[in-house]
C-alpha positions in Angstrom: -35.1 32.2 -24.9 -33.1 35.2 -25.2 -30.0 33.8 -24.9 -30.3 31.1 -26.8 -31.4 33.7 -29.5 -28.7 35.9 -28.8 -26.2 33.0 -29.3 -27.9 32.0 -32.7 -27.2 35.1 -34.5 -24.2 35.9 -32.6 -23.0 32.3 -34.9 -24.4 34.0 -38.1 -22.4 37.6 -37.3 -19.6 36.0 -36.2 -18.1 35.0 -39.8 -19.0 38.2 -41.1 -17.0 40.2 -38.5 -14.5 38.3 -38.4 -13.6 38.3 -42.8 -14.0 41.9 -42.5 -12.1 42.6 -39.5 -8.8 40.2 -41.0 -9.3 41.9 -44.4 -9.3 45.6 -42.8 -5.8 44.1 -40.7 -4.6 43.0 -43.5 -4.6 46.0 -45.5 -3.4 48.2 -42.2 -0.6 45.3 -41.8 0.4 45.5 -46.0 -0.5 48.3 -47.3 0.7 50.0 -50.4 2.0 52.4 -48.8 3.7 50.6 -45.8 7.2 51.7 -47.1 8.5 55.8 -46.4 6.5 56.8 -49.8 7.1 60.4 -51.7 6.4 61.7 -54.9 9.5 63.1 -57.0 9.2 65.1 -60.2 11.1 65.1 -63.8 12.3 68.2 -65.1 12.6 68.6 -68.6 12.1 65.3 -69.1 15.2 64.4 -67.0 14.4 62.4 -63.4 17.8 63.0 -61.6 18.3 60.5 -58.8 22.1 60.7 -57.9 21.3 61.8 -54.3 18.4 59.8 -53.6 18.8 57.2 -51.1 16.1 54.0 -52.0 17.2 52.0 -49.0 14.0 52.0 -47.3 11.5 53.8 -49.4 9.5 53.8 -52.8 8.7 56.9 -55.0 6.2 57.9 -57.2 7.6 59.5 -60.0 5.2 62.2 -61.4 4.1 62.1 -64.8 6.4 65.1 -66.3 7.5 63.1 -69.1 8.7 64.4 -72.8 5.4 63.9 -74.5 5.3 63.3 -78.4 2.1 63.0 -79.6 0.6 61.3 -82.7 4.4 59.9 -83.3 5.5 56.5 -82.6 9.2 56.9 -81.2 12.0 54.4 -80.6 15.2 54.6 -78.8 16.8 54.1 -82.3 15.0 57.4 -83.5 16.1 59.5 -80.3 19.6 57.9 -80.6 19.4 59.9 -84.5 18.3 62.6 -83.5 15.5 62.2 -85.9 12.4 63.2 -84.1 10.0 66.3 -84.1 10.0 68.6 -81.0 8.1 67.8 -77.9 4.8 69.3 -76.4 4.4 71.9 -73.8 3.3 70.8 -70.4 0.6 71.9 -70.7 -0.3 69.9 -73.5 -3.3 67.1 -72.8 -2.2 63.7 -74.0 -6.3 63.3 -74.0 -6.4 65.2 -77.5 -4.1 62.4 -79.0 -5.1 59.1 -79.8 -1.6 57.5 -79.9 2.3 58.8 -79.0 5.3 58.3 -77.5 6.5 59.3 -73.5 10.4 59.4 -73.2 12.2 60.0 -69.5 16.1 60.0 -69.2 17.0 59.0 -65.3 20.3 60.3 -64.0 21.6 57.5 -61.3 24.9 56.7 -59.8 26.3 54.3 -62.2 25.9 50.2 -62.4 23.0 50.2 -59.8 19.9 48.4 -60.3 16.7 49.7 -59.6 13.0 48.0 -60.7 10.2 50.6 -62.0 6.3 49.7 -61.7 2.9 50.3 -62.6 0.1 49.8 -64.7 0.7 50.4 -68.7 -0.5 53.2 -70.4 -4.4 53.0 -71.8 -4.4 51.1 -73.7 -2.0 49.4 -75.5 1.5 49.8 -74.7 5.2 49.2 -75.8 8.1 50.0 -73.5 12.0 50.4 -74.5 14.3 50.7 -71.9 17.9 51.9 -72.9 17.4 50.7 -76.4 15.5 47.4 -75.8 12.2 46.4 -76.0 11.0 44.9 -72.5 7.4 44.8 -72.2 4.5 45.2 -74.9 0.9 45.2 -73.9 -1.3 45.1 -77.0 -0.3 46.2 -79.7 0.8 50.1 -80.8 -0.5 51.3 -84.4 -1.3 54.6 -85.7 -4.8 53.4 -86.7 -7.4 51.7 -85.0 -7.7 48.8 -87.3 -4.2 47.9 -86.7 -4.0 48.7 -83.0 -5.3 46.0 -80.2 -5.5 47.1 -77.0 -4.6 45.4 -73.8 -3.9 46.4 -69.8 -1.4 44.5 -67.7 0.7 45.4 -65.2 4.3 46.1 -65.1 7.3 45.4 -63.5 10.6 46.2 -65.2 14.2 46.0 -64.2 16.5 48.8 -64.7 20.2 49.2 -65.0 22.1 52.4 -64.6 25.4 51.2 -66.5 28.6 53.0 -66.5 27.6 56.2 -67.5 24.4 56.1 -65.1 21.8 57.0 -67.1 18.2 55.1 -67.9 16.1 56.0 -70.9 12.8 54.9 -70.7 10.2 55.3 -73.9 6.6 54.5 -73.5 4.7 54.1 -76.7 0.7 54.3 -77.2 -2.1 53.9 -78.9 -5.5 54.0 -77.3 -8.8 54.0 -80.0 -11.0 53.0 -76.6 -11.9 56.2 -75.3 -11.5 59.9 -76.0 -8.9 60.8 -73.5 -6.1 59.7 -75.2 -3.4 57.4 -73.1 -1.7 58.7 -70.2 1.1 57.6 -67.7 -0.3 55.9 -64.9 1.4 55.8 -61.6 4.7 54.5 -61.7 6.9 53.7 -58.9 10.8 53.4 -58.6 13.1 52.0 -56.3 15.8 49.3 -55.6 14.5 45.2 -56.7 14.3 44.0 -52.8 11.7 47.6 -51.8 10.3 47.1 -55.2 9.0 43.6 -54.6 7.8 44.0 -51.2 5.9 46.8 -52.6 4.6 44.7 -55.0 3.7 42.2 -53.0 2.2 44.4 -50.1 0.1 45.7 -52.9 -0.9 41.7 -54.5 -1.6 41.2 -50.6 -4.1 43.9 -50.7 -6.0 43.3 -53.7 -6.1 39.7 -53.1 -7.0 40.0 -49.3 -10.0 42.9 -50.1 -11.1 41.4 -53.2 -10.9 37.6 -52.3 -12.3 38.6 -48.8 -15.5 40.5 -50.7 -16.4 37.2 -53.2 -16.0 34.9 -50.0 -18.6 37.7 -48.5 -20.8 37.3 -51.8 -20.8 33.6 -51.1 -22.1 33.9 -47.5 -25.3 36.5 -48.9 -25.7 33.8 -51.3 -26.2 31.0 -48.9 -28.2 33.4 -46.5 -30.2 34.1 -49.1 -31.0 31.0 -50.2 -31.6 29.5 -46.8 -33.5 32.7 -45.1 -34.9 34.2 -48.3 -34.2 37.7 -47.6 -34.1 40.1 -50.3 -31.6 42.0 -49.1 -28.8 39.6 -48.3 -29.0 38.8 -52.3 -28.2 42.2 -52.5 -25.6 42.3 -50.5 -23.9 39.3 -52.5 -24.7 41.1 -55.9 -22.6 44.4 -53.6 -19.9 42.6 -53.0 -19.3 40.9 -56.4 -19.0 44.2 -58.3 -17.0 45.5 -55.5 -14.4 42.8 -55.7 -14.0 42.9 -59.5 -13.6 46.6 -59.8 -9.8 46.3 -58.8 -8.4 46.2 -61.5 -5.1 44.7 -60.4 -7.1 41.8 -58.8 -9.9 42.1 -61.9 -7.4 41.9 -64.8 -4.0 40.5 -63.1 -5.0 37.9 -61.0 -8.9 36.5 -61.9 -8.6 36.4 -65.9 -6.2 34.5 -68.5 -3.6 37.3 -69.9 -4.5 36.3 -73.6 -7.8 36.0 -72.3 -10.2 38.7 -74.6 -9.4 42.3 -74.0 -12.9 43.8 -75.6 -15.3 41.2 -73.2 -12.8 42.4 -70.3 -13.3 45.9 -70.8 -16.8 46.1 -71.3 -17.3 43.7 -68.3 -15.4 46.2 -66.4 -17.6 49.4 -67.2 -20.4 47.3 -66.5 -19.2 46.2 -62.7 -18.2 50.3 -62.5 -21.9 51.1 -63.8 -24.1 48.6 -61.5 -22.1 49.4 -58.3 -24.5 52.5 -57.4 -27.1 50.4 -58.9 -26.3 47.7 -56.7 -26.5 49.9 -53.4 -29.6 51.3 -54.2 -31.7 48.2 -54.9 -30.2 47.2 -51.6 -31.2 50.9 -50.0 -35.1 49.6 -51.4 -34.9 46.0 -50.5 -34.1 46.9 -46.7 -36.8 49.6 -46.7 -39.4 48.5 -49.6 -42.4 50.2 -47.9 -41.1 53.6 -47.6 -41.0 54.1 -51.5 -43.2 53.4 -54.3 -42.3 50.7 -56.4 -42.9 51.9 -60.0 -39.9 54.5 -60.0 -37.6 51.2 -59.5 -39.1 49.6 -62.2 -38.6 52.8 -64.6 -34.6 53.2 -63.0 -34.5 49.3 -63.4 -35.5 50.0 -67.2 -32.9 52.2 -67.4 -30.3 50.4 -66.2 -31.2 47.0 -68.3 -30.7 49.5 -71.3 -27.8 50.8 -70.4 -26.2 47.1 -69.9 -27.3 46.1 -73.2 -26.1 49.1 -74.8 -22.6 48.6 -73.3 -22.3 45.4 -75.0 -23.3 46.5 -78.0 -22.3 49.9 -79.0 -18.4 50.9 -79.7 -15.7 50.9 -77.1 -15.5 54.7 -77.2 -18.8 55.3 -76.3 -19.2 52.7 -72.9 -17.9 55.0 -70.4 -20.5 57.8 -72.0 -23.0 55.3 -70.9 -21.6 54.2 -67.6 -21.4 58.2 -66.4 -25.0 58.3 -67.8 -26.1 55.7 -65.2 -24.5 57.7 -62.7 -26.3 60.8 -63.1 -29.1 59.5 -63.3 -28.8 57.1 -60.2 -28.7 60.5 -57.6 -32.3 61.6 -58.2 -33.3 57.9 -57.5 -31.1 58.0 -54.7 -32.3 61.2 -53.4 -35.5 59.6 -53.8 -35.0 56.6 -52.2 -33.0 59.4 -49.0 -36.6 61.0 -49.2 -39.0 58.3 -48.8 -36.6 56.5 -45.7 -36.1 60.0 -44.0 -40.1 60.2 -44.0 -40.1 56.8 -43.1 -38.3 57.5 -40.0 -40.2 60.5 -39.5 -43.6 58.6 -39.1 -42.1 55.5 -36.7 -40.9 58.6 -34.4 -38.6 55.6 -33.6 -35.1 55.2 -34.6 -33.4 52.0 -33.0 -29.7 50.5 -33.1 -30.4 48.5 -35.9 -31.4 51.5 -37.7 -28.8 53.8 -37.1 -26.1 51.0 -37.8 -28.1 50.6 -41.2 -28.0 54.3 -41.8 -24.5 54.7 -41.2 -23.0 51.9 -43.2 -25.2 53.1 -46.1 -23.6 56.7 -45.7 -20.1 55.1 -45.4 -20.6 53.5 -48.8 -22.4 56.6 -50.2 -19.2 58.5 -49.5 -16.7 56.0 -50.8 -18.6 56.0 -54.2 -19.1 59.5 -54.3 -15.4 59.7 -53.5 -14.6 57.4 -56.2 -16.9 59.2 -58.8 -15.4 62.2 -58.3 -11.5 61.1 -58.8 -12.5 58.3 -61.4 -10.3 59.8 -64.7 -8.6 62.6 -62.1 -6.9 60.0 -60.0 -5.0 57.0 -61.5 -4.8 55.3 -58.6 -8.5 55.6 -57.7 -9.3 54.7 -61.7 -7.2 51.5 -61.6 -8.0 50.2 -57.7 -10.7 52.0 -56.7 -11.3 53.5 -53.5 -15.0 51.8 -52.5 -13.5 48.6 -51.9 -12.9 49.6 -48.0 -16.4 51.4 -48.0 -17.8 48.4 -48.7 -16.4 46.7 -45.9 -17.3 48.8 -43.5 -20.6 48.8 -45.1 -20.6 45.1 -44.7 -19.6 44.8 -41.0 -22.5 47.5 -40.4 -25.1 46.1 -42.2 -24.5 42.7 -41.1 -24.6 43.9 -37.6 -28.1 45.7 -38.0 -29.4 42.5 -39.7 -28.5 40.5 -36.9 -30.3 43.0 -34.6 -33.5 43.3 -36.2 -33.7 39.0 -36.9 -33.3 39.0 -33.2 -35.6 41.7 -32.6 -38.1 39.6 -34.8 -37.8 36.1 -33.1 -38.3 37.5 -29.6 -41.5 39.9 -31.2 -42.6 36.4 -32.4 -41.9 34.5 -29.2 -43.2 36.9 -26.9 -46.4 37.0 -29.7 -46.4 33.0 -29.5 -46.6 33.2 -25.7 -49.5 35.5 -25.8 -51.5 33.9 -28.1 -51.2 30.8 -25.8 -52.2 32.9 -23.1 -55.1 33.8 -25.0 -56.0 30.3 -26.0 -56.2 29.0 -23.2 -58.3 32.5 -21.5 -60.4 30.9 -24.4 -60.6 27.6 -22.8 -61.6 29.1 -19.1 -64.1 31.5 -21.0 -66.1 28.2 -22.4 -66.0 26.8 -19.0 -67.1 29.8 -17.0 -69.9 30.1 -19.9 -70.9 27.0 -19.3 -71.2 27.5 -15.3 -73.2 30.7 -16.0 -75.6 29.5 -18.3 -76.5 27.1 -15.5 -76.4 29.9 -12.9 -79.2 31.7 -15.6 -81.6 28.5 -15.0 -82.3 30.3 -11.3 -84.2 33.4 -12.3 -85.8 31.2 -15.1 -86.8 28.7 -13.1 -87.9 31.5 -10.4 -90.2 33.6 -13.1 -91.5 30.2 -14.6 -92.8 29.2 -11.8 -94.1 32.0 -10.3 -95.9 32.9 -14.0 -97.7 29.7 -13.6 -98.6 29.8 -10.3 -100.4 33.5 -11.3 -101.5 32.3 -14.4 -103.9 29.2 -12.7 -104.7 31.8 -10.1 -106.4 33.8 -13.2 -107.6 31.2 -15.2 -109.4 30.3 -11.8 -110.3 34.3 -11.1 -108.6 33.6 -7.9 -106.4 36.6 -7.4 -105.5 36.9 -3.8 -103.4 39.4 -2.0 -100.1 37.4 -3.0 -100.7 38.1 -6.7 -98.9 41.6 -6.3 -96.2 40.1 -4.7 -96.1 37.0 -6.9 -95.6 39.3 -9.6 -93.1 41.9 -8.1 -90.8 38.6 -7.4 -91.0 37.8 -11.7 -90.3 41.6 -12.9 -86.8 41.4 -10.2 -86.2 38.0 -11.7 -86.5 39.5 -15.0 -84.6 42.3 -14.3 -81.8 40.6 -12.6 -81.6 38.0 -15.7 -81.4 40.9 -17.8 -78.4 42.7 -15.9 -76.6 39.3 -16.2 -77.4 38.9 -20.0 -75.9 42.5 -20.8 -73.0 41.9 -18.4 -71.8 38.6 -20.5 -73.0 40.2 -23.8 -70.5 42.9 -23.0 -68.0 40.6 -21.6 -68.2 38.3 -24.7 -68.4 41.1 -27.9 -68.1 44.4 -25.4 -63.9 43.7 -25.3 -61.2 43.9 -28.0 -59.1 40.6 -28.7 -56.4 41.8 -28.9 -54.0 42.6 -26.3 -54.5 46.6 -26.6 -53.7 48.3 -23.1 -55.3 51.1 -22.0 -56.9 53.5 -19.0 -58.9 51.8 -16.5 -61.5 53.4 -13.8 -60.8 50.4 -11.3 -64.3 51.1 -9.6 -66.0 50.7 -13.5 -63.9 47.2 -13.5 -65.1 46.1 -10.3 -68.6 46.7 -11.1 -68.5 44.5 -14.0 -66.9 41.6 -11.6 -69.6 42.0 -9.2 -72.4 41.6 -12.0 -71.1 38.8 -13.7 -69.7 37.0 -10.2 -72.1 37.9 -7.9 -75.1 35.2 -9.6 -72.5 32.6 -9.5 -71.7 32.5 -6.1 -75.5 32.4 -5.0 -75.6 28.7 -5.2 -73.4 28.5 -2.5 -75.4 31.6 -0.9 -72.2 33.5 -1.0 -72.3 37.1 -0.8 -70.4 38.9 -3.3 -68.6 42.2 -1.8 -66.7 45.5 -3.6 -64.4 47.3 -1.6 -63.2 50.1 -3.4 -63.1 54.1 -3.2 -61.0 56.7 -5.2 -58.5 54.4 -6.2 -56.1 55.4 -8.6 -56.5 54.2 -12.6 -54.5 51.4 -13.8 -53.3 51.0 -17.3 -54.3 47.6 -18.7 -56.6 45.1 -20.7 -60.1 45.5 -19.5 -60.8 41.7 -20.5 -57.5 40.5 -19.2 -57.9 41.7 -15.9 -61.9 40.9 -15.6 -60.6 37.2 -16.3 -58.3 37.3 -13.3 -60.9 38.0 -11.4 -63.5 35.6 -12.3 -60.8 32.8 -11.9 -59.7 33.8 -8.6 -63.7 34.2 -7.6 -64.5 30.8 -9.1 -61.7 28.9 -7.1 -63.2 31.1 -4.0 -66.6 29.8 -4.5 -65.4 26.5 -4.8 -64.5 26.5 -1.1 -66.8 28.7 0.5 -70.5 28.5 1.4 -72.5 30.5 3.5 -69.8 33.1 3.5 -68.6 35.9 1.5 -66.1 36.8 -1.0 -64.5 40.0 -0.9 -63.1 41.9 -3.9 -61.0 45.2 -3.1 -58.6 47.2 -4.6 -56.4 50.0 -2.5 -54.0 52.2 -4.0 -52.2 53.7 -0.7 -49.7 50.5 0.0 -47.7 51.4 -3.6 -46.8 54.6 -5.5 -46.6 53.0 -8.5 -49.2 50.1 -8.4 -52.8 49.2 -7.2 -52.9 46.3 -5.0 -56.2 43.9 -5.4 -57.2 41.3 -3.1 -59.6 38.5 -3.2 -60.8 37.2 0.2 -63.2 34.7 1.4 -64.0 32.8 4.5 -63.8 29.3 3.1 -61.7 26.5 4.3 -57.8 27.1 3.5 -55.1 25.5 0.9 -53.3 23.1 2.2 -49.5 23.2 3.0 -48.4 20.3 0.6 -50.4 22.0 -2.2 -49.4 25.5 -1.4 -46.1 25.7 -4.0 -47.2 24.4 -6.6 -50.8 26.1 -7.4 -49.0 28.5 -9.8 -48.3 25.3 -12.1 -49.6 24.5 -15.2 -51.8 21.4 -15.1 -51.6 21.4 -11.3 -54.4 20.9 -9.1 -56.1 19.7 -5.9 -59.3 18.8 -6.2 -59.6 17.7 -10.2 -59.6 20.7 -12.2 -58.2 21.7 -15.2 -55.1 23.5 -13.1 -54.8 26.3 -15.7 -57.3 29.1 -13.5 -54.2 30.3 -11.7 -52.1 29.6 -14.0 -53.8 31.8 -16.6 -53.8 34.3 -13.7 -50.4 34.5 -12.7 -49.4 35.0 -16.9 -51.8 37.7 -17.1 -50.7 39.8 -14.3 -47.1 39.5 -15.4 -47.5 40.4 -18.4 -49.1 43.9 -16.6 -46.1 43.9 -15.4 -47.3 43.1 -11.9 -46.8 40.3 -9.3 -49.2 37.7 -8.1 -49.4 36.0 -4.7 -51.0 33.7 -1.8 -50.7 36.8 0.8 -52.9 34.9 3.7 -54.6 31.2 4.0 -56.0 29.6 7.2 -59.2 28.0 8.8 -60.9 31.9 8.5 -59.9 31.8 4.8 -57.8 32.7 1.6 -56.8 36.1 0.1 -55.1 36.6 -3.2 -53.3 39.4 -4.0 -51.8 40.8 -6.8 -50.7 44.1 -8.3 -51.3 46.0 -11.6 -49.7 49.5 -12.4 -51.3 52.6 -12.1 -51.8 55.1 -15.5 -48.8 56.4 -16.4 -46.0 53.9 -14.3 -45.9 51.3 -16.3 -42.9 51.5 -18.0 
């Protein structure tokens, strides 16, 4: 059973593993940064690159660019001389709504190089030596006029004869308050430039494509296992695929396709992406919290979505940062109620610590990306969760796998107890029904002797027997009443359940002498106990009194006249107590001898389960179960049961 269950979820893990494992290969294989990458810096507002040698690398040309703000620039304009004097440095570009970037490169003359990167928030128009080349939106110095619009660039650059470039960026962003500023853009020769380029499509396309197939496996799951948490695991790994940008606005959506539902579609994936990992946190651990402070974060967060729909493009990411702050009281919440969680099992397992640690991998990639969101272009545009995620994934996955096996096996092993018990159930009816004929004895006995005294009265004929006569029914009483409160406490005395516990072995053996010992008498068999200071066992009282009684029964079925001895030694085991039950009936025969353990088998008629239900009980002690002796003097059964404190 164990491997077959082990082999059924190893099916289910292994498409998981393996998407997450190819994705993480791919992006070690293609990387952005697979080519020699540095970082080279204007000065002035001049990028000289006479001595640089692009054969093998990329740069990343800082962002010290001649900044003009609230002025809309051309080449034309530079070329007359008829423009106002630049900023400082230290001028923010986040104070102006719209302006113009200008960088003059110095290059060895009629070379070819290809610049690269996303265009400036949030509408763009680039001039490159005096041309036009690429316009994103379009540039205004009011917002009415203005339509903004993201792509991203790739533009070809000739040195000419005199080896210089002049590159102008014009923009205009009426989206936000933190004006429009150069993103990262990278130079080198056209052959690096596109296999940069295309190591970077690679990545977004492997990571992101590799997270919706993800979001379609949750989604199946979900739908076939109904499990809570593997729909939000799908609803994880949708809004971590769309928040690249490069794979959200370049590759899944139409370039005409309508720049305001984009936008706001995008701050909303950015928003729910904490939100998605916490209903996830709660879905995998949804006793360990309260439920109304989801409902009133939940609240939140539905408000916050409409809101962002709704309200102006400037005000979105207001929102969205809202959601943020107030997702980490929830979240240290949610940390509280799982740590005391934990702290009540007094139990933490595999499954649990692979949960644990994918959740604080993808804790740390969002708090990471938080942090640099805005500071970081590079984090703002790809985002830096997406790899989190993953490794989220291949945990979590791994842990769910676990604990499905963990619970199949639970139920199998509970599946093959509670047949155990039924058919204890079926033996107990039998064995009542034997008793209740043993009680007729002592019935019969005082009936008859309570008659006999009762003529003798009626007759005033008391003789020196009436004493006696009398004696004989209180004994017969007495004895019916000793077997009465033995079953009573056999039948309603014991739990159901399977609960193990300490035993005193001699108190056990006392309760198989008074319920056995009445049985055997219509063989006139003797009943014997064997037993002092034997060690405790740790067991189920019932359990164990059942063993007993079937091995006693299948005794007195071949033995008359003769006695059936119950013992119990301690001495021959440090870790078990041995029990034996021995009578001087006739023996088993060879033919029958191997198979008596077998369910349904039997010699002379019976139901075959006695031993059966025997041989299951003691194993599941933990103990072993066996024919140790049978010839023309008799049969012993042995079988073993740990003592207190060895049984694990």
């Amino acid at each position: 059973m164990s491997n077959r269950i082990n082999r059924k979820h190893l099916f289910w893990f292994l498409p998981v593993a393996a998407l997450v494992i190819s994705v993480l290969l791919l992006q070690g294989v293609f990387s952005r940064k697979q080519t020699s990458f540095r970082e080279i810096s204007p000065y002035e507002g001049v990028l000289d690159i006479t001595e640089e040698d692009f054969s093998d690398e990329v740069v990343n040309v800082q962002n010290n660019w001649d900044f003009y703000p609230g002025v809309l620039y051309d080449s034309a304009d530079f070329a007359s001389g008829n423009v106002g004097e630049k900023e400082a440095p230290e001028v923010s570009s986040s104070d102006f709504s719209y302006g113009t970037y200008r960088l003059l490169i110095r290059a060895q003359p009629n070379q070819y190089y290809t610049i690269c990167g996303f265009s400036v928030d949030y509408a763009t128009r680039v001039f490159v030596n005096g041309s036009e080349v690429a316009s994103f939106g379009k540039v205004a110095d009011t917002p009415e006029a203005s339509e903004p619009q993201v792509g991203y660039m790739t533009l070809p650059l000739f040195s000419g004869e005199n080896g210089e470039i002049e590159i102008i960026y014009q923009y205009a962003n009426y989206v936000h308050r933190e004006g429009g500023f150069i993103q990262p853009t990278y130079l080198s020769t056209p052959q690096n430039m596109e296999n940069f380029k295309a190591g970077n499509d690679l990545v977004s396309l492997s990571v992101s494509g590799g997270l919706l197939l993800l979001m379609l496996y949750f989604l199946l799951s979900a739908a076939v296992q109904r499990k809570p948490e593997f729909l939000c695991l799908a609803f994880c790994c949708l809004l971590m695929g769309l928040r690249d940008q490069n794979f959200y606005n370049i590759h899944l959506l139409a370039p005409n396709f309508s720049w305001y539902i984009k936008y706001r579609v995008f701050i909303l994936v950015v928003m729910l992406l904490p939100v998605s990992i916490l209903l996830l946190l709660k879905s995998m651990y949804s006793k360990a919290t309260k439920q109304w402070p989801l409902y009133a974060y939940l609240s939140i967060v539905f408000i916050a979505s409409i809101l962002i729909l709704v309200i102006p493009t400037q005000d979105v990411v207001l929102v969205s940062t809202t959601v943020y702050y107030i997702s980490i009281p929830y979240l240290l919440y949610l940390l509280i109620g799982v740590a005391l969680y934990y702290w009540k099992q007094r139990h933490l397992d595999s499954a649990d610590l692979l949960t644990l640690t994918g959740f604080f991998v993808m804790l740390g990639a969002l708090l990471y990306e938080a942090f640099l969101t805005g500071r970081s272009a590079e984090v703002t545009h790809y985002g830096a969760a997406a790899f989190g995620m993953l490794g989220f994934v291949l945990f979590t996955s791994i842990a769910v796998s676990l604990r499905a096996q963990a619970r199949e096996v639970a139920f199998a092993e509970s599946r093959s107890r509670s047949n155990m018990l039924e058919r204890m159930n079926r033996m107990n009816m039998d064995f009542l029904h034997k008793v209740a004929h043993e009680l007729k004895t002592p019935l019969t006995v005082i009936s008859g002797y309570a008659q006999l005294t009762g003529i003798q009265l009626a007759a005033n004929n008391l003789s020196s027997e009436t004493p006696e006569n009398l004696k004989t029914i209180q004994q017969e009483a007495q004895r019916l009443a000793n077997m009465v409160t033995r079953l009573m406490e056999y039948s309603y005395g014991q739990k159901r359940d399977l609960t193990f516990s300490r035993i005193h072995v001699q108190e056990l053996l006392n309760s198989v002498e008074a319920i056995a010992a009445p049985m055997c008498m219509k063989n006139n068999t003797l009943v014997e106990i064997v037993c002092s200071d034997c060690s405790d066992i740790h067991g189920n009282f019932e359990m164990l009194l059942q063993i007993f009684i079937n091995l006693v029964v299948n005794a007195n079925k071949h033995t008359r006249d003769g006695t059936i001895t119950v013992s119990a030694s301690d001495a021959e085991s440090p870790q078990n107590v041995v029990f034996r039950v021995s009578d001087t009936g006739s023996s088993i025969a060879d033919e029958h001898l191997p198979h008596i353990f077998e369910e349904g088998y039997s010699a002379s008629g019976s139901s075959g389960l006695g031993l059966v239900i025997c041989k299951e009980a003691v194993e599941a002690h933990n103990g072993r179960i066996w024919v140790e002796k049978t010839d023309e003097k008799g049969t012993v059964f042995s079988f073993t049961i740990p003592k207190e404190g060895e049984e694990g």
